[in-house]
Every structure is written in C-alpha cells, then in structure tokens.
C-alpha positions as CSV (number, residue, x, y, z in Angstrom):
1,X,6.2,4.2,25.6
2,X,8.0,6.8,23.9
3,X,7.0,8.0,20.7
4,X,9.1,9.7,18.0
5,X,7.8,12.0,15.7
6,X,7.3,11.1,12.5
7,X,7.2,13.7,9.5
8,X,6.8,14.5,5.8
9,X,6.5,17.1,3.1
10,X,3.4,17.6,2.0
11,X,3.8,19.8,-1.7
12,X,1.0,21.3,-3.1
13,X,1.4,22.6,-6.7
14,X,-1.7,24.3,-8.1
15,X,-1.8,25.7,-12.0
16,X,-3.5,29.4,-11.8
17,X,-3.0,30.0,-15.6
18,X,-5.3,27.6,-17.2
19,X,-8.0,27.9,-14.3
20,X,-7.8,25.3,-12.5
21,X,-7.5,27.5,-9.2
22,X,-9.4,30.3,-7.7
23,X,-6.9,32.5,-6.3
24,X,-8.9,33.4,-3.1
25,X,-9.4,29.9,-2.3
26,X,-5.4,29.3,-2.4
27,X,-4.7,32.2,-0.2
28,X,-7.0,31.1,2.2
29,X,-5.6,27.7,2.9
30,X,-2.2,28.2,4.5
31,X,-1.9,28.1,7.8
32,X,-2.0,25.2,10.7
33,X,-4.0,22.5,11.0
34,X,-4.7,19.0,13.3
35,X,-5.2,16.4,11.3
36,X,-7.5,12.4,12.4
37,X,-6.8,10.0,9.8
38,X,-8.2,6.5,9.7
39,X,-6.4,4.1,7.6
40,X,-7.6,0.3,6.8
41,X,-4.4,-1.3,5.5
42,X,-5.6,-5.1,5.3
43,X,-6.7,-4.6,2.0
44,X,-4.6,-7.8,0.8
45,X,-6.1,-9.8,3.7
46,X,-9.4,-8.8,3.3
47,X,-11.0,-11.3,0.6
48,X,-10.6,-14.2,2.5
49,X,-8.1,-15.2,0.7
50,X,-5.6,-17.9,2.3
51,X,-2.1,-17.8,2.6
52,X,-1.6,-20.1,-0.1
53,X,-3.5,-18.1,-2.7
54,X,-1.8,-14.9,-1.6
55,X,1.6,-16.8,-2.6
56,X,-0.2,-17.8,-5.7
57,X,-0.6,-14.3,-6.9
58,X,2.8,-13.9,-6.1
59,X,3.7,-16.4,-8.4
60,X,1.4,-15.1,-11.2
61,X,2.8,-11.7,-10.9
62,X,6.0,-13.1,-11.6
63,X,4.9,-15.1,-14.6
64,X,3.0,-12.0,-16.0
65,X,6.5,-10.2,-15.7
66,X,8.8,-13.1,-17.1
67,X,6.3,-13.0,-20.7
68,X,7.0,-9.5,-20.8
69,X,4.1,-8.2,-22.0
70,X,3.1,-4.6,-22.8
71,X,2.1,-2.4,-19.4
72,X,-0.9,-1.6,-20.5
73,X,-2.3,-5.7,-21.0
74,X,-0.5,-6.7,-18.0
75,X,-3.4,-6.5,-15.5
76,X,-5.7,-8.3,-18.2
77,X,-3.0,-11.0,-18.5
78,X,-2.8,-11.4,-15.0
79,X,-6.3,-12.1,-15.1
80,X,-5.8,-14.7,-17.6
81,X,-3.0,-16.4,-16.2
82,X,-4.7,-16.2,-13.0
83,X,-7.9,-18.3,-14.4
84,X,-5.6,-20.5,-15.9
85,X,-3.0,-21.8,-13.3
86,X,-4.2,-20.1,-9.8
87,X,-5.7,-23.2,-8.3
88,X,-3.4,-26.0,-8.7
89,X,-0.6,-23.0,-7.8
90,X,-2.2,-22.2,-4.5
91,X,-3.1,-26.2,-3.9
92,X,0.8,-26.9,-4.2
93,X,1.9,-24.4,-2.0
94,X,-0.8,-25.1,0.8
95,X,0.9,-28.3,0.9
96,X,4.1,-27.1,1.7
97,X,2.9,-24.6,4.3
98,X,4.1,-24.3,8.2
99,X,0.7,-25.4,9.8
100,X,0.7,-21.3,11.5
101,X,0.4,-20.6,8.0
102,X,-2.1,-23.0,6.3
103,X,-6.0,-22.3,5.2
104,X,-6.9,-23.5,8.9
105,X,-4.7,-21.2,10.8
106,X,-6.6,-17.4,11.8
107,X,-3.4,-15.5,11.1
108,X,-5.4,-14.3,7.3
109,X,-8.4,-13.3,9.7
110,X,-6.3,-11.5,12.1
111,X,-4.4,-9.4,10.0
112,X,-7.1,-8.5,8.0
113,X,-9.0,-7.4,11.7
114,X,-6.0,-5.6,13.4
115,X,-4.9,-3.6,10.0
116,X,-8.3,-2.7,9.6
117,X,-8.3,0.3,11.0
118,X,-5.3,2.3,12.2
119,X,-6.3,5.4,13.8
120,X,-3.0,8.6,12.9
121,X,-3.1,11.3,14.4
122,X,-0.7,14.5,13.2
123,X,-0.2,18.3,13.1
124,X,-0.1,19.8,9.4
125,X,1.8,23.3,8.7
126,X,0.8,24.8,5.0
127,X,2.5,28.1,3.4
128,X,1.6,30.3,0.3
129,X,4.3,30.4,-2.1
130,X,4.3,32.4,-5.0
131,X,6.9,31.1,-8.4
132,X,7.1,34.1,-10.4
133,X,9.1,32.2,-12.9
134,X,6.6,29.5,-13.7
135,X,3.5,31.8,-12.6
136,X,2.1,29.2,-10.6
137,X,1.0,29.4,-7.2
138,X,2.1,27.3,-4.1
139,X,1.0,25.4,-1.4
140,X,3.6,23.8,0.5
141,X,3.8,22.2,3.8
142,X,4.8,20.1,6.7
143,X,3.4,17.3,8.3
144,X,4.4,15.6,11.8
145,X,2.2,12.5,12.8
146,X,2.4,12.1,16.0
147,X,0.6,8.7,16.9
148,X,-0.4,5.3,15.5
149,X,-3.2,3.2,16.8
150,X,-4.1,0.0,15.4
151,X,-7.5,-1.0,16.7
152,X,-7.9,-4.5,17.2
153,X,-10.9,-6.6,18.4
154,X,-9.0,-7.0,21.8
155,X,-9.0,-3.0,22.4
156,X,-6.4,0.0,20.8
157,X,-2.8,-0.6,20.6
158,X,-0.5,2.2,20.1
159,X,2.0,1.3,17.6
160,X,5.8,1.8,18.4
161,X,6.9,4.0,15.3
162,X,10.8,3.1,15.6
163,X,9.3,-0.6,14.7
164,X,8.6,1.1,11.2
165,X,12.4,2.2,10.6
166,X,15.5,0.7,9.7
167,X,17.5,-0.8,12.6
168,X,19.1,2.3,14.2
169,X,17.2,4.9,12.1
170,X,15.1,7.5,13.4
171,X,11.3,6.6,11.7
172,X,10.9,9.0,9.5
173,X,8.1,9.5,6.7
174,X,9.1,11.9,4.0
175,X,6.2,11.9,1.1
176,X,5.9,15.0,-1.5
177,X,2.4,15.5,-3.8
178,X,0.8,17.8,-6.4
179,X,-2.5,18.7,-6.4
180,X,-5.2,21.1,-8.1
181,X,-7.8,23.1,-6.7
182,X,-10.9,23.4,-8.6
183,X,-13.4,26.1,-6.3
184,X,-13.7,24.5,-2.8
185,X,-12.4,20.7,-4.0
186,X,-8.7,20.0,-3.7
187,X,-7.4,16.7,-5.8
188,X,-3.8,14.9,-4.3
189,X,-2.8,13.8,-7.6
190,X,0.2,11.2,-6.2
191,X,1.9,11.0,-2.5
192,X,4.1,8.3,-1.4
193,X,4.2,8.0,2.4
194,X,6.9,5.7,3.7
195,X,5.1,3.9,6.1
196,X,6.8,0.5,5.4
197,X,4.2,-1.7,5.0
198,X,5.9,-4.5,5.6
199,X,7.3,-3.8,8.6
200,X,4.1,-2.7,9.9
201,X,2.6,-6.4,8.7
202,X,5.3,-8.0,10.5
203,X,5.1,-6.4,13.7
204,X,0.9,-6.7,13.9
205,X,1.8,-10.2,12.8
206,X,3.8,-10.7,15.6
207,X,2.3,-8.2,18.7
208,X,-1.3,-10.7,17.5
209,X,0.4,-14.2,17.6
210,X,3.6,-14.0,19.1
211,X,5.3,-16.1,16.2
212,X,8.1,-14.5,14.5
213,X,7.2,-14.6,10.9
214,X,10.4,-14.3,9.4
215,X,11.0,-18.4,10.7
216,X,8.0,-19.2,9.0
217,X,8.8,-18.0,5.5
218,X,12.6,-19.2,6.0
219,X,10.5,-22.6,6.7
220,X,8.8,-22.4,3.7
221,X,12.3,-21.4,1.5
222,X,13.6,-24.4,3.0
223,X,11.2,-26.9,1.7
224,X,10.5,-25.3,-1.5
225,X,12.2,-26.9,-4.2
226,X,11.4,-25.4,-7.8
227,X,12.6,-28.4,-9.7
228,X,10.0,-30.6,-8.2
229,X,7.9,-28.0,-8.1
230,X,8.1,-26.9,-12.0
231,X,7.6,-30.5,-12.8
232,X,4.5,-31.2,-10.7
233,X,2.5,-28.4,-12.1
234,X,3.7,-29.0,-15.8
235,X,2.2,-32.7,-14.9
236,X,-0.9,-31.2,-13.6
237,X,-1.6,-27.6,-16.1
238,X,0.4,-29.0,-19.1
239,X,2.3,-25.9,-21.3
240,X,-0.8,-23.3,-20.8
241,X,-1.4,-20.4,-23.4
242,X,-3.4,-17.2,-22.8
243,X,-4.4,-14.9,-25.6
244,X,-4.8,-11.5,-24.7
245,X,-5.4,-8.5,-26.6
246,X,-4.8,-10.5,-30.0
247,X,-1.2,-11.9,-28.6
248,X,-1.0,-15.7,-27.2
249,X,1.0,-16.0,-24.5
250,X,2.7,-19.5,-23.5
251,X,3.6,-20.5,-20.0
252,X,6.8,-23.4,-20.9
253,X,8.7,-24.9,-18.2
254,X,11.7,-21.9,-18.6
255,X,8.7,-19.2,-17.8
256,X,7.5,-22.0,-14.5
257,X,10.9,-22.4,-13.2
258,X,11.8,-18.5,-13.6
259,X,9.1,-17.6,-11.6
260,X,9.5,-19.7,-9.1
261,X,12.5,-18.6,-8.5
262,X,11.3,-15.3,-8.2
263,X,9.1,-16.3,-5.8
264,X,11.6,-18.2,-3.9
265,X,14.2,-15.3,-3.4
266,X,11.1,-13.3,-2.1
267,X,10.4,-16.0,0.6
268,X,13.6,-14.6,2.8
269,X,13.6,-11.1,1.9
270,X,9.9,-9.9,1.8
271,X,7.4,-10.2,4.9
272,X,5.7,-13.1,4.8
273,X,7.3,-13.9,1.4
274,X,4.9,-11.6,-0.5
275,X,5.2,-7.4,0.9
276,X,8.3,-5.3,0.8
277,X,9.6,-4.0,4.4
278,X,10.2,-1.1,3.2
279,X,7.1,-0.1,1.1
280,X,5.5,3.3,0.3
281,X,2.0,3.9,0.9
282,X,0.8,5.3,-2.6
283,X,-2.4,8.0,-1.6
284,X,-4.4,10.2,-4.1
285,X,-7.9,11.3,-4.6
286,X,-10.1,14.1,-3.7
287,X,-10.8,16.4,-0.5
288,X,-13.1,19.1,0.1
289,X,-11.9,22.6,1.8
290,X,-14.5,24.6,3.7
291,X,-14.6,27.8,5.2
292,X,-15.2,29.0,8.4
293,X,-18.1,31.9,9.3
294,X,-15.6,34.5,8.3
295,X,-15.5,33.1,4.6
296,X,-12.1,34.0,4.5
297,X,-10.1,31.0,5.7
298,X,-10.2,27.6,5.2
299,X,-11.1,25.8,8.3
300,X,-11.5,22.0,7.7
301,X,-9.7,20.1,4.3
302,X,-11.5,16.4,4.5
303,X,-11.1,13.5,2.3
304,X,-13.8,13.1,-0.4
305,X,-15.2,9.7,-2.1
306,X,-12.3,8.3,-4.2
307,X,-9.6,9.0,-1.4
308,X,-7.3,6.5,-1.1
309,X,-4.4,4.5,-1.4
310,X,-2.7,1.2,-2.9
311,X,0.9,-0.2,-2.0
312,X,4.0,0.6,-3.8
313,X,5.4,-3.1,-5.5
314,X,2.4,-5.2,-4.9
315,X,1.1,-6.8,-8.1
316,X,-2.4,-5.4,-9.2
317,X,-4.4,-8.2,-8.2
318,X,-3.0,-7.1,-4.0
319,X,-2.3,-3.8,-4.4
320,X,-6.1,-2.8,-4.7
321,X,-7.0,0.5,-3.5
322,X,-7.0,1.0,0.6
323,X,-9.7,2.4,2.5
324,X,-8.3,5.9,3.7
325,X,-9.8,9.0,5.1
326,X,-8.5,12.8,7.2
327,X,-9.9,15.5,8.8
328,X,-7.5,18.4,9.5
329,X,-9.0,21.5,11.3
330,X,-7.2,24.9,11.5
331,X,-5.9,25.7,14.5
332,X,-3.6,28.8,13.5
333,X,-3.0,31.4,10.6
C-alpha cells in the first residue's frame, strides 16, 4: 500500500531575554533528525467503560454546558452532575443500544487494545532563526511522518493515512507550538496535530470488526426519542440540583430535553455519536535534549514524564491526558 506523506510545522519560540534559554543550547539544536513516536490513543476506551456510559458523559457534558456555568467550576460540576444522573442515563441508553454496541459486545475492549499503541515514525527538519525585532531566538521546523502502525493483539497493521483525510484531500497534518528551553530540558507548551481522531476510531472500528459504525449510531438516532426519553428519567431522577462552588444548579425538564438533543444531533455527525472526525490531537509537556561526544550538538530530543496529549472537543471526563512518547536522533547539521 501506498503511503502519502504526512507533514506539519513544528514552531519553536524560545524567550532569551528573561533567561529562560541558554543560547549555546539553542544553537546547538537545529538541524535533522528521525524521529519513533508511540502513541496510546484509547484513552476514552480504556476504563472499561461501556458504550452506554461513554454516551452518558456525552449527555452530561451537554447538561454541564446548557447551565452555563463559569469555565473554571465546569469540570467540578461535571463531577456533580455526573454522581447525580450518570447511572439511570447510561441504564436508559443501554437499552436502546444495537446489540454490536451493548455492555456484552467486545467492540469497548477492542478499541481500547488496537489504539493502544500506534507506532509513527517521521523525519524532523529544525532551523535557527534569529527576530531582531522582538530579540527572541527561533527554533523552527518541519516535520514529515512517514508511517502509522497500529499494533493490535492479532500482529502490526499499517494504517492507510488518506483514511485520515477528507474525501479527496491529500492527508495532511499541519500543527504549530511554542516552547522554552530551560539548560538541557525543552517544554512544548501547546501543539495541535490534526490527526482526526475520529476518523482514525472509525476506521480501527471498522479494519477490527468489519461493521460500519456510522449504521449503528444512525440505528441508535433512529430509535432515540427525547420526549419519551426526557420524561422517563424526570420519572426516575426527579428535578436534580447540584451545588457547586456556593451556586445550586437545577437540572428541569428544558435543561433534560436540550441536552438530549444535543446528544441526538451528535449521533449522525460524530463517530460513534461521541468523537469528532476531524479532531486535533492536543500534545504538550516536557523533553530532554542531549548532546553528543562533541558537546556541541544536540543529538537525541526525547519526551520526558508529563508528555502528552488529550483530544480537542471531548468533554473533560474523555479527553484525559493520552499516553505519548518520541525519540528523534540527528541525522544531519
């Protein structure tokens, strides 16, 4: 199989003037490296939670947004909600589950196995740059990966990039980041690579089973009716309150019916009714840059503890942070 190369621009900003950087250490870094990553992106499969539940922190993440509370109480809220409603949410929508989808089917197993580690290999070009203007220096860059292999308990797959594109679209993954250099430590601050999670979940969904998962969410749309819906639950959880952070929240029917709304437009539209198609990859955290036996170039930048990643969209109680890790060793000046 063919395989097109996929690239993005890596952007390295690093603050000289308030000594962050050690100006030795930045000139030694440009040049070209090979990078191995390993990436475990079944993060949101990996708790053993069932579809059902999945969909029910779908539902709370939509509640959570129709109160319209403050950013910075929203995870706590979800929290609450969550403790509040979660298990009479997920009970409903297990009932109204295609059977490939229910808490007895393996498909929550099997994605959390074959996303568990994705094997990315890639070549990474970095340049000095000097802004005179701002009197910082620059590291800026290039990045080609050349080949995806998801490694599944039934051997390595290699992972057809154009599946990651838009119909017709050359795959491409375009991310930009800033970091700072402290001695021989280099921090990614933020980088979103385009890696369309989604899409990836939906093919790995479909190369493990051979069901197309788009019929079985459409299934699910189909048969869920928010009316009923709205008035079973208010039967079973009443009106609900939450306090948090010295605010009371109340969950009334309006609230119930908005979000499931929400949650039903997301049924045709999102993989699996829950991730984006088209979402980023959201990596930051620390790597460490070491020098070669001529202690004037860097030879090897590696990921540190607290590398990682989350996915762009999900609600917090999904989007927790991914296992990620790279080695890129020089290979030119």
């Amino acid at each position: 199989m063919n395989y097109q190369s996929l690239s993005f621009l890596w952007v390295v900003t690093v603050g000289v003037g308030c000594g962050f950087a050690d100006p030795n250490t930045v000139a030694s870094i440009p040049g070209t490296y090979e990078s191995e990553a390993t990436w475990d992106l079944g993060g949101p499969f990996a708790k053993n939670q069932s579809m059902s539940e999945n969909l029910a922190d779908m539902f709370i993440s939509h509640v959570v947004s129709t109160l319209g509370a403050p950013q910075a109480v929203q995870g706590e809220l979800e929290q609450a909600v969550s403790n509040a409603i979660r298990p009479d949410i997920a009970s409903m929508l297990e009932a109204q589950l295609p059977s490939e989808l229910s808490s007895n089917s393996d498909i929550v197993d099997l994605l959390s196995q074959d996303l568990a580690t994705i094997h990315v290999e890639s070549d990474l070009v970095l340049a000095h740059e000097k802004d005179e203007l701002l009197g910082l220096d620059r590291i800026v860059g290039t990045e080609h990966i050349r080949h995806l292999v998801l490694d599944t308990p039934l051997g390595e797959v290699d992972i057809p990039m154009q599946e990651l594109g838009a119909s017709g679209e050359e795959p491409v993954i375009e991310s930009s980041y800033s970091t700072t250099v402290f001695q021989q430590n280099m921090t990614i601050e933020d980088q979103a690579v385009a890696i369309r999670y989604g899409k990836l979940v939906s093919w790995a969904f479909e190369e493990g089973t051979g069901v197309d998962p788009t019929t079985l969410t459409a299934d699910l749309a189909e048969g869920l009716d928010c009316g009923g819906f709205v008035d079973t639950l208010t039967n079973n959880v009443g009106i609900p309150e939450v306090t948090v952070a010295g605010q009371t929240y109340t969950m009334d029917v309006q609230v119930f019916s908005d979000s499931c709304t929400e949650l039903d437009a997301g049924l045709s539209n999102k993989t699996l009714g829950i991730f984006e198609p088209n979402a980023d990859l959201l990596i930051k955290g620390p790597s460490a840059l070491s020098y070669g036996s001529s202690d004037d170039q860097i030879t090897t930048i590696e990921s540190s503890d607290g590398y990682g990643g989350t996915i762009d969209g999900m609600p917090n109680i999904l989007s927790q942070m991914l296992d990620l890790s790279f080695t890129a060793q020089r290979l030119t000046d």
